[in-house]
N, C-alpha and C positions, 0 to 999 in steps of 0.2 A: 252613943253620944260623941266619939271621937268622930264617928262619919261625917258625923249632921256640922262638926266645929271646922272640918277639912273641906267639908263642901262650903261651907260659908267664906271659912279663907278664899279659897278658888273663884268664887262669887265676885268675893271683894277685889282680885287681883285681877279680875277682866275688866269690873268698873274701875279700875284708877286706870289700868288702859285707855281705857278709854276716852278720861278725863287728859291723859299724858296725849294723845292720839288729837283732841279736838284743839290741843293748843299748838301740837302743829304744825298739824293742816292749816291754821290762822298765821302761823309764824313763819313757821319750814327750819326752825330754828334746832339743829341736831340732839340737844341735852332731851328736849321732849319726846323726838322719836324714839328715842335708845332707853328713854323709863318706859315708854309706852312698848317698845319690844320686851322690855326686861320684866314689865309684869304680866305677860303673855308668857313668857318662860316659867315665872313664879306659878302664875297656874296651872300651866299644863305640869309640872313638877307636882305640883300635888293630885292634879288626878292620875299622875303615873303613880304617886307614893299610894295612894289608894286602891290600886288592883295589884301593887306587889306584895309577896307575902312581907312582914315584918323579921322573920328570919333569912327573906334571902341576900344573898351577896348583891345581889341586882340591881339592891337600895344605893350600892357607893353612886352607881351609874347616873343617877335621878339627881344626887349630892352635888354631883359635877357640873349637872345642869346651872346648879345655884351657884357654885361657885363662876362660871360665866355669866351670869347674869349679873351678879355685882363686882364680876372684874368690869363690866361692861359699862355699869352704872361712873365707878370711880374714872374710868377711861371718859366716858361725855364730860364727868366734871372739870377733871385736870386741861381735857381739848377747849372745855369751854372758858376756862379762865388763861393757858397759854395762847387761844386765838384771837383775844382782846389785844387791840391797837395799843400803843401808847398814850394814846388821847382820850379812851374812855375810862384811863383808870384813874381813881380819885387821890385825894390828897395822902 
């Protein structure tokens, strides 16, 4: 059961790629490519945690993965609200 619930996670973190990916291509707008890389690391992250044993050390290595991916996420965020002009920010 835990395979079939890691494959599904994996599943679902190539489709929000991709959903991050089509917007863009439409935009070219940086916060979306950097989710859209970042859920491409989330999955390949689990299918590396799925051929590693659950006892090895090799797991931190996969850990780290994730850890980049949402230091990567909050970095698009914070870029994307310091590289707003003056003039788009509201009241």
């Amino acid at each position: 059961m835990t395979t079939f619930v890691q494959g599904a996670i994996m599943l679902a973190s190539f489709a929000i790629s991709l959903f991050f990916l089509k917007y863009w291509r439409q935009t070219r707008d940086r916060l979306f490519g950097v989710f859209s890389a970042a859920f491409v690391i989330y999955g390949v992250s689990r299918i590396l945690l799925s051929f590693i044993d659950r006892n090895s050390e090799a797991r931190a290595w996969v850990f780290l993965l994730r850890v980049l991916m949402f230091a990567a996420i909050i970095g698009a965020i914070v870029d994307k609200n310091i590289s707003r002009s003056p003039d788009d920010r509201g009241p």
